[in-house]
PDB file as gemmi writes it, atoms N, CA and C in Angstrom:
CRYST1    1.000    1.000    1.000  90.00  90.00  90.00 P 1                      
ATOM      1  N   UNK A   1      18.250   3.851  12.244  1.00  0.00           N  
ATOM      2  CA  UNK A   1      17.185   4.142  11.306  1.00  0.00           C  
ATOM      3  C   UNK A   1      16.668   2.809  10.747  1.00  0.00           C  
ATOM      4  N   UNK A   2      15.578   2.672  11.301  1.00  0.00           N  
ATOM      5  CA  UNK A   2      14.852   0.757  10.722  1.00  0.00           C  
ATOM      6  C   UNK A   2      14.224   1.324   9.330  1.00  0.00           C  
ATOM      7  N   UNK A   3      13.715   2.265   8.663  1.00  0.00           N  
ATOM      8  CA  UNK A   3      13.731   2.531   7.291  1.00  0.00           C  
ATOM      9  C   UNK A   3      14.668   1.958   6.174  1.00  0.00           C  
ATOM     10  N   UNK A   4      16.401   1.817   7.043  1.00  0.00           N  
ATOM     11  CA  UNK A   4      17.121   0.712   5.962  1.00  0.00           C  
ATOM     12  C   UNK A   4      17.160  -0.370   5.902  1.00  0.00           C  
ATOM     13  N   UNK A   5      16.624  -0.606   7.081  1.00  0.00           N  
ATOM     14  CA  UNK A   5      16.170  -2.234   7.062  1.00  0.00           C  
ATOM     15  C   UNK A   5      15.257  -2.853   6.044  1.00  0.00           C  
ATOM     16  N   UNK A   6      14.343  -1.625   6.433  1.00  0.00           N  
ATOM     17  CA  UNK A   6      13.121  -1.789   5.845  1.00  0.00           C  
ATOM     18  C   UNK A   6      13.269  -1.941   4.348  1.00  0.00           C  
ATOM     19  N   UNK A   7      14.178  -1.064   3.655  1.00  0.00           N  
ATOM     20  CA  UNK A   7      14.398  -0.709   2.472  1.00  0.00           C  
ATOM     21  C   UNK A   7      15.143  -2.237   2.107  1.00  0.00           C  
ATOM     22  N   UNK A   8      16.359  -2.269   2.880  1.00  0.00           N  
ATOM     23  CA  UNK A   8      16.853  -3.671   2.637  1.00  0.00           C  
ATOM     24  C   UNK A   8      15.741  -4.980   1.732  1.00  0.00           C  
ATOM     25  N   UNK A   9      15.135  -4.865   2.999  1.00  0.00           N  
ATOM     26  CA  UNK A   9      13.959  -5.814   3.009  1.00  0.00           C  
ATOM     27  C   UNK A   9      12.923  -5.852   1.529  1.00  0.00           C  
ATOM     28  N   UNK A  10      12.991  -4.824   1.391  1.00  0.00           N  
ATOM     29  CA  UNK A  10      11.892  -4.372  -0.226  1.00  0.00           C  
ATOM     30  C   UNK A  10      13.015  -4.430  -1.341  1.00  0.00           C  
ATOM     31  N   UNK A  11      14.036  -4.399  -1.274  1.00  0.00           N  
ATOM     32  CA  UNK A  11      14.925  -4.886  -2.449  1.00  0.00           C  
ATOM     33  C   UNK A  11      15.127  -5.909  -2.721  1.00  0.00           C  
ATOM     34  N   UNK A  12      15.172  -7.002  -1.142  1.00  0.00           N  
ATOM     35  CA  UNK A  12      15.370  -8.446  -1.712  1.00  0.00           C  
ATOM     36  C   UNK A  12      14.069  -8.523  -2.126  1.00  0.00           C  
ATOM     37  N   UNK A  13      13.222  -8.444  -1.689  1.00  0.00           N  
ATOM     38  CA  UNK A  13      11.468  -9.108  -2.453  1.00  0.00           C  
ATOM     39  C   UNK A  13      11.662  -8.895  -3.615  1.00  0.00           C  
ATOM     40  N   UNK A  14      11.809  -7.717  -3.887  1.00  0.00           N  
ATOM     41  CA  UNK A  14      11.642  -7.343  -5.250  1.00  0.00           C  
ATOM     42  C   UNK A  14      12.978  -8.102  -6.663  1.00  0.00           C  
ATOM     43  N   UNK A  15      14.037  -8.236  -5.626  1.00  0.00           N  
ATOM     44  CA  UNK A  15      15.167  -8.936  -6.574  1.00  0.00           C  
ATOM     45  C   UNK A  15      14.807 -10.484  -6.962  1.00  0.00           C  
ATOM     46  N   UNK A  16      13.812 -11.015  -5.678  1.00  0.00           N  
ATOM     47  CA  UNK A  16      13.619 -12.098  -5.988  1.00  0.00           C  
ATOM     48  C   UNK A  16      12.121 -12.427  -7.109  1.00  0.00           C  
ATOM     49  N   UNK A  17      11.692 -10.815  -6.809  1.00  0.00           N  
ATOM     50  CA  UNK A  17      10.587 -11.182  -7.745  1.00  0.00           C  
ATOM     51  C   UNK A  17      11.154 -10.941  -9.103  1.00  0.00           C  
ATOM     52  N   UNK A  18      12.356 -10.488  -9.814  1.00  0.00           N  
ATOM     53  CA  UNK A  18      12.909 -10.026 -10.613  1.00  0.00           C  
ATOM     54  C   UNK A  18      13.395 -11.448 -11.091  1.00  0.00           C  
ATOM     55  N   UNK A  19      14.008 -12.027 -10.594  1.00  0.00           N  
ATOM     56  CA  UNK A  19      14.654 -13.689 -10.907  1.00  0.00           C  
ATOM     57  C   UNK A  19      13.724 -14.116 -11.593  1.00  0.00           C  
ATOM     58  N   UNK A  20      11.868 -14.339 -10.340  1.00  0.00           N  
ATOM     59  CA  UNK A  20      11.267 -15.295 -10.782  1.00  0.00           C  
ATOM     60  C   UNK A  20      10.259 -15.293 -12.397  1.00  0.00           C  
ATOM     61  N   UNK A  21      10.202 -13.969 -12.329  1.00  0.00           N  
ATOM     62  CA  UNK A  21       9.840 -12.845 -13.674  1.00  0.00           C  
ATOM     63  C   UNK A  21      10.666 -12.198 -14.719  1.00  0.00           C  
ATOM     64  N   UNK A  22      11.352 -12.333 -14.432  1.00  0.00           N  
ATOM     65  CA  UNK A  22      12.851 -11.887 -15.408  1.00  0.00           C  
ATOM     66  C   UNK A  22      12.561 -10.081 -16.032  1.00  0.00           C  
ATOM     67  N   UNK A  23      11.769  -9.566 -15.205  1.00  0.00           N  
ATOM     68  CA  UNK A  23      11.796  -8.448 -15.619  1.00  0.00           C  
ATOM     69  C   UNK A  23      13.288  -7.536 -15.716  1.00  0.00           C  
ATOM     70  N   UNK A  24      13.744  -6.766 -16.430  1.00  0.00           N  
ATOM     71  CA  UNK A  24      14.617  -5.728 -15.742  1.00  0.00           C  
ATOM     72  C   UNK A  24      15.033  -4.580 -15.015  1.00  0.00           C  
ATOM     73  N   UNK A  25      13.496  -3.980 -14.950  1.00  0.00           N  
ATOM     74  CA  UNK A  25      14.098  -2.934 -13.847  1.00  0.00           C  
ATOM     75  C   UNK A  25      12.131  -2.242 -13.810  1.00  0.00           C  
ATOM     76  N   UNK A  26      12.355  -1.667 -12.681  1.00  0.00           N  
ATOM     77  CA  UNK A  26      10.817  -1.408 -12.283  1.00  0.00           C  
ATOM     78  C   UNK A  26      11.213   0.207 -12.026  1.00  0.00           C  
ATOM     79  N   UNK A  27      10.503   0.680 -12.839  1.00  0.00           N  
ATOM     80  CA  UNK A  27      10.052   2.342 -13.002  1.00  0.00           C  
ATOM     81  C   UNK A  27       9.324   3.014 -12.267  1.00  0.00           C  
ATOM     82  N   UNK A  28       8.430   2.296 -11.587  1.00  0.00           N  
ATOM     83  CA  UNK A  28       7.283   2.857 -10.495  1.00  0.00           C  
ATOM     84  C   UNK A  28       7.079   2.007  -9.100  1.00  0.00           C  
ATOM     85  N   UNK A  29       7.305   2.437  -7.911  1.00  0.00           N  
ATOM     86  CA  UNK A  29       6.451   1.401  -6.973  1.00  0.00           C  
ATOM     87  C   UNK A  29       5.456   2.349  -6.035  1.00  0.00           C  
ATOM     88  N   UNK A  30       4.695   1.583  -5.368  1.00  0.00           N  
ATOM     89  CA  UNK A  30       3.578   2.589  -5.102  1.00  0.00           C  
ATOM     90  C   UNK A  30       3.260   1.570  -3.755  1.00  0.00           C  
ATOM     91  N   UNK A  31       3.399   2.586  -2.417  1.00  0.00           N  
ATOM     92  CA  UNK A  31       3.612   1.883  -1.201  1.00  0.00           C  
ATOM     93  C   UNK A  31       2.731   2.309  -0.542  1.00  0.00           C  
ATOM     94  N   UNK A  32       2.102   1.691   0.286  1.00  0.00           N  
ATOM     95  CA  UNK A  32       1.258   2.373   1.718  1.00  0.00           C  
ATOM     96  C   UNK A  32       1.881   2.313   3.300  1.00  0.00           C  
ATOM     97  N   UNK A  33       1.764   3.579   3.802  1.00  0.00           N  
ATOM     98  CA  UNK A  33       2.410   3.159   4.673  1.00  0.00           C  
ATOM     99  C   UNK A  33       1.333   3.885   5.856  1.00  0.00           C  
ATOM    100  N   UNK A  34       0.744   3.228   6.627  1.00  0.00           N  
ATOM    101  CA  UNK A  34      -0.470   3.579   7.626  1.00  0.00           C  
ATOM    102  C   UNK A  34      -0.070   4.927   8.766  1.00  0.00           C  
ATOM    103  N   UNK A  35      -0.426   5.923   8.491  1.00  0.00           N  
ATOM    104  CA  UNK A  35      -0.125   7.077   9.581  1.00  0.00           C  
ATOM    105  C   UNK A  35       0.066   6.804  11.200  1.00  0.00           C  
ATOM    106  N   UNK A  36      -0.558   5.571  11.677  1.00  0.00           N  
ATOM    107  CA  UNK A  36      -0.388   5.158  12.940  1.00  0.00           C  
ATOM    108  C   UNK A  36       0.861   3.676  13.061  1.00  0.00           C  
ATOM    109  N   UNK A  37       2.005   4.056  11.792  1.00  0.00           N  
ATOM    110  CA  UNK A  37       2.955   3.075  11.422  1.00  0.00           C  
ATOM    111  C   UNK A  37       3.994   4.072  12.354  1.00  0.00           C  
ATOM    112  N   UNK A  38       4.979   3.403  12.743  1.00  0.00           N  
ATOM    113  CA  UNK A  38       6.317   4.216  13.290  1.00  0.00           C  
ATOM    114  C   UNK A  38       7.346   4.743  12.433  1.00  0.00           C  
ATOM    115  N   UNK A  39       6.841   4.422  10.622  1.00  0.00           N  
ATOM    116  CA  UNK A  39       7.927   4.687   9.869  1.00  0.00           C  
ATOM    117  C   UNK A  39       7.610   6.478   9.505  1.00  0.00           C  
ATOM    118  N   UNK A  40       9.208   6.929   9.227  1.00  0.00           N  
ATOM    119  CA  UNK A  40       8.570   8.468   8.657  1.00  0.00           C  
ATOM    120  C   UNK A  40       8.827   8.368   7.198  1.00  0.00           C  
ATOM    121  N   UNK A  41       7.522   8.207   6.553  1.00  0.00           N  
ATOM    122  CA  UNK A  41       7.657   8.400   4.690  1.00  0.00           C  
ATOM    123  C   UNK A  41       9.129   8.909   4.330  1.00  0.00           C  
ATOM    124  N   UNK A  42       9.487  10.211   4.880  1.00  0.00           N  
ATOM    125  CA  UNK A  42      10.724  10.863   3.797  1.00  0.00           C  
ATOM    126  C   UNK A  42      11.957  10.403   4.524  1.00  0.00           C  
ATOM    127  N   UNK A  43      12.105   9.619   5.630  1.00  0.00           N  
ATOM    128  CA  UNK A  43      13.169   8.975   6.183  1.00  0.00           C  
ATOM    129  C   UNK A  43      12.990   7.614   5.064  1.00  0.00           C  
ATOM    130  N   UNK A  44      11.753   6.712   4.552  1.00  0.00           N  
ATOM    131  CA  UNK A  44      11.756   6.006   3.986  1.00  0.00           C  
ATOM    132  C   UNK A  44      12.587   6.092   3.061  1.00  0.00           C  
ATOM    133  N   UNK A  45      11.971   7.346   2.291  1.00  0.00           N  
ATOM    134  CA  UNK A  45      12.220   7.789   0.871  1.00  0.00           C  
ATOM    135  C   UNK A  45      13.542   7.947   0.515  1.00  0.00           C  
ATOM    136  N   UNK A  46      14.052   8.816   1.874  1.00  0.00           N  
ATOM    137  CA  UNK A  46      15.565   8.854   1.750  1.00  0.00           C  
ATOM    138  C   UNK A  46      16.581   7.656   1.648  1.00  0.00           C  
ATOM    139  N   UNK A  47      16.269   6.426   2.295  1.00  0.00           N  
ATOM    140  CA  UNK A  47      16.558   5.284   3.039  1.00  0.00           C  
ATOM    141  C   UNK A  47      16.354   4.875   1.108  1.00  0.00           C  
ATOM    142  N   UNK A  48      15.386   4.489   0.677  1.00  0.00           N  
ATOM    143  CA  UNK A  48      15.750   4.003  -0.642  1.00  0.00           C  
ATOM    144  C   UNK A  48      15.694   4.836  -1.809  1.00  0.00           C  
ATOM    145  N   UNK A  49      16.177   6.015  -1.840  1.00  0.00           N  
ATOM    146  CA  UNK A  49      17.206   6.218  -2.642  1.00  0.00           C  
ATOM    147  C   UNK A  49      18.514   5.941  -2.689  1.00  0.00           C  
ATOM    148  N   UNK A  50      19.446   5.793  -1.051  1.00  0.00           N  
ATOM    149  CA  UNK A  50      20.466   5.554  -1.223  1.00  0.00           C  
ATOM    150  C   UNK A  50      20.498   3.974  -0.748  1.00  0.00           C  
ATOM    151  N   UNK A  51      19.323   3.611  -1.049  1.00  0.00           N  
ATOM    152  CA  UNK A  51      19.934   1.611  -0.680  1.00  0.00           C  
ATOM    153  C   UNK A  51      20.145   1.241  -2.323  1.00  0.00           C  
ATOM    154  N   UNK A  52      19.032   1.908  -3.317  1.00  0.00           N  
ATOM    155  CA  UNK A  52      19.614   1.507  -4.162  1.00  0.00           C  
ATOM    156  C   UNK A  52      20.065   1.659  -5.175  1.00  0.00           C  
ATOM    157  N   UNK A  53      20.814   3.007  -4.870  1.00  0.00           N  
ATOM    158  CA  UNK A  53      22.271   3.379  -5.598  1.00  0.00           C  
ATOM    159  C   UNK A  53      23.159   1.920  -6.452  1.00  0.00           C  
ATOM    160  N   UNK A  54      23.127   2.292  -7.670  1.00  0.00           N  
ATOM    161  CA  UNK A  54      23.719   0.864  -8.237  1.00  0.00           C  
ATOM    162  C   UNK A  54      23.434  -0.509  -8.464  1.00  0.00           C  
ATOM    163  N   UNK A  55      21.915  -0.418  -8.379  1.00  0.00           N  
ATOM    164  CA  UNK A  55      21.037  -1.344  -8.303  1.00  0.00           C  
ATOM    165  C   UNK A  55      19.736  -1.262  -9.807  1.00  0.00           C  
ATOM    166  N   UNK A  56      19.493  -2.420  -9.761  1.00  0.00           N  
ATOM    167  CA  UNK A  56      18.598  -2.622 -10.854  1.00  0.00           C  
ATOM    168  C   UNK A  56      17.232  -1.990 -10.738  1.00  0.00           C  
ATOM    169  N   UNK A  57      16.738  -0.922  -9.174  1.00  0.00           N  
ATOM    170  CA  UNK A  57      16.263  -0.261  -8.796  1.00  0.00           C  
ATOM    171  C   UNK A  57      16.737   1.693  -9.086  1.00  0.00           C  
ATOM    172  N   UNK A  58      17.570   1.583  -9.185  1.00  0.00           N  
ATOM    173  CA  UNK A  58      18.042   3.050  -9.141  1.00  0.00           C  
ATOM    174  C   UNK A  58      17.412   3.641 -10.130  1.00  0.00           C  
ATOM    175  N   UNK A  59      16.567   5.005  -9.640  1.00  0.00           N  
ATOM    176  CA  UNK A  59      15.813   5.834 -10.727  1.00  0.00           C  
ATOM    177  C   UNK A  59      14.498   5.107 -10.500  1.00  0.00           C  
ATOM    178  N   UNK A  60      14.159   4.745  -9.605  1.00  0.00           N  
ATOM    179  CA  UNK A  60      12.794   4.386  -9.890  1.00  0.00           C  
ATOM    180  C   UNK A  60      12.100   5.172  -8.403  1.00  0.00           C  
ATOM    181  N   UNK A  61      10.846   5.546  -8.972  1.00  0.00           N  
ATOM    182  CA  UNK A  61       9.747   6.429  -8.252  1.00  0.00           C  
ATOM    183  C   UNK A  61       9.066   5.768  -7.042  1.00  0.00           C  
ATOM    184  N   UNK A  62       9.287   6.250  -6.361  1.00  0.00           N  
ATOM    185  CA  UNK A  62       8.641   5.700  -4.715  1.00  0.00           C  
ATOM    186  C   UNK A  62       7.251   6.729  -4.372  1.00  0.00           C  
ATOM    187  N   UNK A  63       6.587   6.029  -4.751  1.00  0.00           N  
ATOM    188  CA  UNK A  63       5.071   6.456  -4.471  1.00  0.00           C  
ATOM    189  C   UNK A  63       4.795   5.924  -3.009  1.00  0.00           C  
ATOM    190  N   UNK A  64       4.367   7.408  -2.290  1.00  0.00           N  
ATOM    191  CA  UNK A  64       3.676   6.378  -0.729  1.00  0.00           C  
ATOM    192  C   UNK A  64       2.377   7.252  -0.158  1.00  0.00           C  
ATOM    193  N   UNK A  65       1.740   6.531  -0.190  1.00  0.00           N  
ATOM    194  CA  UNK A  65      -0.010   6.566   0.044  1.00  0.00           C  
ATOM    195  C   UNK A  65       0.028   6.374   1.186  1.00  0.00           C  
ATOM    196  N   UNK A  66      -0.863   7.667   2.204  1.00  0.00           N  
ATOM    197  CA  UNK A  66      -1.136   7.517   3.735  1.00  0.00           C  
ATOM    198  C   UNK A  66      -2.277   7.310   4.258  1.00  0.00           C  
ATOM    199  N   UNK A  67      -2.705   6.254   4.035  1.00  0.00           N  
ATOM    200  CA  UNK A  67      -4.257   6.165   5.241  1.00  0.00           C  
ATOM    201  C   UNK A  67      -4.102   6.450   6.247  1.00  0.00           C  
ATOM    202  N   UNK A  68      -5.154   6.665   6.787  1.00  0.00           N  
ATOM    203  CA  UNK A  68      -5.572   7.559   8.055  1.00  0.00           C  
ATOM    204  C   UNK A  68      -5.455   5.634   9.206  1.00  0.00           C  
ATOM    205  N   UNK A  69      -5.471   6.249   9.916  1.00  0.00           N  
ATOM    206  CA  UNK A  69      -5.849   5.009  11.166  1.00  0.00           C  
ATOM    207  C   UNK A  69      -6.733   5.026  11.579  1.00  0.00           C  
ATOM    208  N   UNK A  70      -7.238   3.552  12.610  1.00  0.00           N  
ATOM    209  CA  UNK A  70      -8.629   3.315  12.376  1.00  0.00           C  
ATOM    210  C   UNK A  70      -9.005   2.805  13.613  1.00  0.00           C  
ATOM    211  N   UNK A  71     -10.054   3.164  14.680  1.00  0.00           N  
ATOM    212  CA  UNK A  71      -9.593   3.210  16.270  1.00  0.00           C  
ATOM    213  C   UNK A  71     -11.304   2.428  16.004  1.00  0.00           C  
ATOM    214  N   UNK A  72     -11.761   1.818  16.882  1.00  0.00           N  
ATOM    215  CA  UNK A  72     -13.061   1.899  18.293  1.00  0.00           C  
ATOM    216  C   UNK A  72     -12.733   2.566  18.735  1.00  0.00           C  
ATOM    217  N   UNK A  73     -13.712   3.429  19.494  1.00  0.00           N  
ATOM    218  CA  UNK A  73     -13.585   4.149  20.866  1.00  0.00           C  
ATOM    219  C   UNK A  73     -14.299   2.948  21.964  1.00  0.00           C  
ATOM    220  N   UNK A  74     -13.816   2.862  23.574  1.00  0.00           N  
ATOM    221  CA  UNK A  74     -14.158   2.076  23.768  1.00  0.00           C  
ATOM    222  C   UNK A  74     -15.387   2.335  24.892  1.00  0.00           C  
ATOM    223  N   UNK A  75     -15.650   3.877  24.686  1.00  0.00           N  
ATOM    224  CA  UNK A  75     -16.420   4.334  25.306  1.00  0.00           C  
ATOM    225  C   UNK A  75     -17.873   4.380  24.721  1.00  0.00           C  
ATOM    226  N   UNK A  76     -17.954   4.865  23.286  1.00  0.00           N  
ATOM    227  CA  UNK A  76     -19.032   4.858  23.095  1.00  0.00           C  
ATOM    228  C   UNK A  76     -19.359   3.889  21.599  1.00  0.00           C  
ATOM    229  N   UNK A  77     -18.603   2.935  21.337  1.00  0.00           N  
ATOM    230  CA  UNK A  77     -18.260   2.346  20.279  1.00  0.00           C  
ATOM    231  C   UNK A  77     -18.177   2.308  18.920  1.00  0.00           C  
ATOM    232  N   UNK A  78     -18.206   3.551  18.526  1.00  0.00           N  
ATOM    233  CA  UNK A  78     -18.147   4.463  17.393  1.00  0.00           C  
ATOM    234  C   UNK A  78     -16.465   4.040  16.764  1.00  0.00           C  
ATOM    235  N   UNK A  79     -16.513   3.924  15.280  1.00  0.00           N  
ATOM    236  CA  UNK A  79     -15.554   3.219  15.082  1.00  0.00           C  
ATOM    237  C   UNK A  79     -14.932   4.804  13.982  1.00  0.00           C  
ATOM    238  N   UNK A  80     -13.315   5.531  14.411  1.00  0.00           N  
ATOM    239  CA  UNK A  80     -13.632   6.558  14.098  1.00  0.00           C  
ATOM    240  C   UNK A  80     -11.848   6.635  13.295  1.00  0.00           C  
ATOM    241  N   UNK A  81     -11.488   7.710  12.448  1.00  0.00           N  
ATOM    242  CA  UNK A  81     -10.572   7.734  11.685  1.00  0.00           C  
ATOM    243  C   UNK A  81      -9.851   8.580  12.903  1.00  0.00           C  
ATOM    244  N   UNK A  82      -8.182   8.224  12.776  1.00  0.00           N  
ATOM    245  CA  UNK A  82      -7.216   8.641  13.798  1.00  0.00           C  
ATOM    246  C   UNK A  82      -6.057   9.143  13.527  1.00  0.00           C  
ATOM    247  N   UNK A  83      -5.087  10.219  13.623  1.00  0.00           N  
ATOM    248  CA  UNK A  83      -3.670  10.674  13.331  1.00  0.00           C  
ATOM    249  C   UNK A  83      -2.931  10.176  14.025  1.00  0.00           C  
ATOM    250  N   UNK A  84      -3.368   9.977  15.275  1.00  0.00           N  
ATOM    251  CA  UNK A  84      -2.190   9.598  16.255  1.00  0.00           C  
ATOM    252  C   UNK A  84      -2.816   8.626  17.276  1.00  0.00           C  
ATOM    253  N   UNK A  85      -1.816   7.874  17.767  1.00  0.00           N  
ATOM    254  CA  UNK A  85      -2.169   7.141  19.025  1.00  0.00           C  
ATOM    255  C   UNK A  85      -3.256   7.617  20.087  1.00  0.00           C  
ATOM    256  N   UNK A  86      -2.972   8.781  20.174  1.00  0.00           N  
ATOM    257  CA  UNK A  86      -3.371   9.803  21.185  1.00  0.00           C  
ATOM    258  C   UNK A  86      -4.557  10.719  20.953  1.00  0.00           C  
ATOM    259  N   UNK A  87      -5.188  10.718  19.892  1.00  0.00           N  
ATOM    260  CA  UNK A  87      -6.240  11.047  19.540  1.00  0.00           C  
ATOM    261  C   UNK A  87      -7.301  11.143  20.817  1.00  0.00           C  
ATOM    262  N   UNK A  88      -7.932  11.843  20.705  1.00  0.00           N  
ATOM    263  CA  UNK A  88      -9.519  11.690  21.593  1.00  0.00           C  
ATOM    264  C   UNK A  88     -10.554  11.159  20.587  1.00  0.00           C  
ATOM    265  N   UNK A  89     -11.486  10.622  20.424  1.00  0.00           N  
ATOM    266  CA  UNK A  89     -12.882  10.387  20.357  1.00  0.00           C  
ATOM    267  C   UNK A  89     -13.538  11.689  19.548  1.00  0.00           C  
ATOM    268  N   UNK A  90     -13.223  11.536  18.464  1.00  0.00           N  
ATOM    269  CA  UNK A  90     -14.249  12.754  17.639  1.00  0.00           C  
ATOM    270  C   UNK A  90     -15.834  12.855  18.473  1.00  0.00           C  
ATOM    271  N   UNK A  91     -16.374  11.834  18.539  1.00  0.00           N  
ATOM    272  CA  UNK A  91     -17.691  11.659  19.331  1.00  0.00           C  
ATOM    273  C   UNK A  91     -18.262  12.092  20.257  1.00  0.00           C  
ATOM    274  N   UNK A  92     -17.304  11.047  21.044  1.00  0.00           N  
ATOM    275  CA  UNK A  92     -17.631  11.471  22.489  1.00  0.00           C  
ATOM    276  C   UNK A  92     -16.547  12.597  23.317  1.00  0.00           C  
ATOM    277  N   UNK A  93     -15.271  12.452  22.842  1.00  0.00           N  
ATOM    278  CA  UNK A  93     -14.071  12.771  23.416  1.00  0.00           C  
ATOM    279  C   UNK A  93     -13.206  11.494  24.189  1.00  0.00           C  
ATOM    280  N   UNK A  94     -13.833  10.486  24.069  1.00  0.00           N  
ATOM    281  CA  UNK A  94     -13.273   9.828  25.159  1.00  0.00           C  
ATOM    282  C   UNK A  94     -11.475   9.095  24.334  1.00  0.00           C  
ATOM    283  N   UNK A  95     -10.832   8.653  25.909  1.00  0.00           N  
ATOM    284  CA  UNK A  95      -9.080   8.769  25.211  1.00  0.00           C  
ATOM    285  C   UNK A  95      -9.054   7.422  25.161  1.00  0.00           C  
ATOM    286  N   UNK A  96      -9.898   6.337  25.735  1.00  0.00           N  
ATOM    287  CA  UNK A  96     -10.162   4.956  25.613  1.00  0.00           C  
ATOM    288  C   UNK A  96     -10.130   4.239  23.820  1.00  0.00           C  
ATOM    289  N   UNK A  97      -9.668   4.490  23.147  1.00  0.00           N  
ATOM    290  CA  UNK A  97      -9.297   4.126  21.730  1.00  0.00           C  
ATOM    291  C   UNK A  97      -8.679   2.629  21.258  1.00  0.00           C  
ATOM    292  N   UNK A  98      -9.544   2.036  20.877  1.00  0.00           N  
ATOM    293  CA  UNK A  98      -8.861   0.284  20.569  1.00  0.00           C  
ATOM    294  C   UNK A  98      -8.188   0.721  18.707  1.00  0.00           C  
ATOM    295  N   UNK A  99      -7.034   0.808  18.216  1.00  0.00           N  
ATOM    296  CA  UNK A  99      -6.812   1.027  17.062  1.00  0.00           C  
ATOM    297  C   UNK A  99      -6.817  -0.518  16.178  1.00  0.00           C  
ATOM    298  N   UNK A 100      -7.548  -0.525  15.169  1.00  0.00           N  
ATOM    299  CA  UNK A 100      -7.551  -1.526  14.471  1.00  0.00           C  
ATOM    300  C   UNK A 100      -6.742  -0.738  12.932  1.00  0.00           C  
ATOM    301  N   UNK A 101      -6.263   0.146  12.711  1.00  0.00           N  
ATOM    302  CA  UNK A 101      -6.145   0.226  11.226  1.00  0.00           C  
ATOM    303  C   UNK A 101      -5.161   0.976  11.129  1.00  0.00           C  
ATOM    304  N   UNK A 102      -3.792   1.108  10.387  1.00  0.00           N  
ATOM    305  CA  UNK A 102      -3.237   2.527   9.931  1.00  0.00           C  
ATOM    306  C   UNK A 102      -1.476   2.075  10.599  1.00  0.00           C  
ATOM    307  N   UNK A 103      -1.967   1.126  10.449  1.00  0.00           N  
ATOM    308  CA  UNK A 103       0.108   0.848  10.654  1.00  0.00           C  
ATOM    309  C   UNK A 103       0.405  -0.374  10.312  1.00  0.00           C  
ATOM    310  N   UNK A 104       0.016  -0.685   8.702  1.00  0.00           N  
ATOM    311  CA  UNK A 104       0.430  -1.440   7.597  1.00  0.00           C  
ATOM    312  C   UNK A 104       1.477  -0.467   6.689  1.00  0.00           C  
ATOM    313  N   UNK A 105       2.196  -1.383   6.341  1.00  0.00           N  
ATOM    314  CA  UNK A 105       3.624  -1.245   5.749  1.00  0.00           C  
ATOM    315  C   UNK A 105       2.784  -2.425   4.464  1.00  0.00           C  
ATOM    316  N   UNK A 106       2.523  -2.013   3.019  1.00  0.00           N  
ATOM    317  CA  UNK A 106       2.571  -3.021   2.300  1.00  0.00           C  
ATOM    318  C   UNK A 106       2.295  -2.008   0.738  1.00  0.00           C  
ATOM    319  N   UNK A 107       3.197  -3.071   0.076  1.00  0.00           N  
ATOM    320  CA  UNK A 107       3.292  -2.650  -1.490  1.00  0.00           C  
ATOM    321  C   UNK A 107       1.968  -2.630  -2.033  1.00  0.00           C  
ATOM    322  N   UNK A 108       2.127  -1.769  -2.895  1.00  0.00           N  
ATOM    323  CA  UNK A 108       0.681  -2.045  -3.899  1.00  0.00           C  
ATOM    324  C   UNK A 108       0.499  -2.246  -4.889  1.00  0.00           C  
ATOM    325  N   UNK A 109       1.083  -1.693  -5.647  1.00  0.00           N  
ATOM    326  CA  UNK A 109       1.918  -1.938  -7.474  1.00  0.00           C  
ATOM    327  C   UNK A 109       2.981  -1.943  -7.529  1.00  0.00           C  
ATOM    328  N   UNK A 110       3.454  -2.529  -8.860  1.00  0.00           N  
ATOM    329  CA  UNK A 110       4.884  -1.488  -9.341  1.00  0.00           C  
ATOM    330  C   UNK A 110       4.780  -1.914 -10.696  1.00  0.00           C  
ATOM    331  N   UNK A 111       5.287  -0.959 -11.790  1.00  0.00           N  
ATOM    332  CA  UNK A 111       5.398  -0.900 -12.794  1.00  0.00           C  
ATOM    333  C   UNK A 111       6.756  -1.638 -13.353  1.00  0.00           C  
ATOM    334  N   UNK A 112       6.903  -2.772 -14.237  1.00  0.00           N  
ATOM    335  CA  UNK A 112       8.174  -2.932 -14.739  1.00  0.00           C  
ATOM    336  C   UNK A 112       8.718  -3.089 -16.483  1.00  0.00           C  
ATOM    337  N   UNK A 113       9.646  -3.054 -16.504  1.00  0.00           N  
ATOM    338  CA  UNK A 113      10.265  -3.054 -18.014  1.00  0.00           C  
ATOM    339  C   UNK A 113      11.092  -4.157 -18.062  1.00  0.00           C  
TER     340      UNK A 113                                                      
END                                                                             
């Protein structure tokens, strides 16, 4: 499961942003995670609740915001919103799809005390 990695990964940022800010503990974070990303939100979700069990994180709210993904078609060059890799071409139909958008992994806020 790369969600604990992942989670790993968002605790040190955040511990180190905690050092450099001396905040003590953050109540809200609010994440995006792009629908054409490989992560699954509630595998996330699950993944940090229990990373940070006992942590200067524990009890805090995991907000995650899903944009849509964001293709060319390369058929008729219509630049069109996407669920999946595999999408067809709202347009035309065509399966020729260049994806430019929707599988960013990045923070957006967080609230701290």
């Amino acid at each position: 499961m790369h969600e604990l990695t992942i989670c790993d990964s968002l605790i040190g940022m955040l511990a180190e942003e905690r050092r450099r800010r001396g905040f003590r503990t953050v109540t809200r974070l609010r994440i995006e995670i792009g629908t054409l990303s490989c992560l699954d939100p509630e595998a996330l979700r699950f993944a940090f609740d229990v990373s940070t069990r006992e942590t200067f994180l524990h009890g805090t709210v995991l907000e995650i915001d899903r944009p849509p993904g964001r293709a060319t078609c390369l058929d008729c060059g219509a630049d069109v919103a996407v669920s999946s890799r595999l999408d067809a071409c709202p347009h035309c139909g065509g399966v020729r799809l260049d994806p430019h958008g929707g599988d960013q992994l990045r923070l957006i806020e967080m609230e701290i005390l």
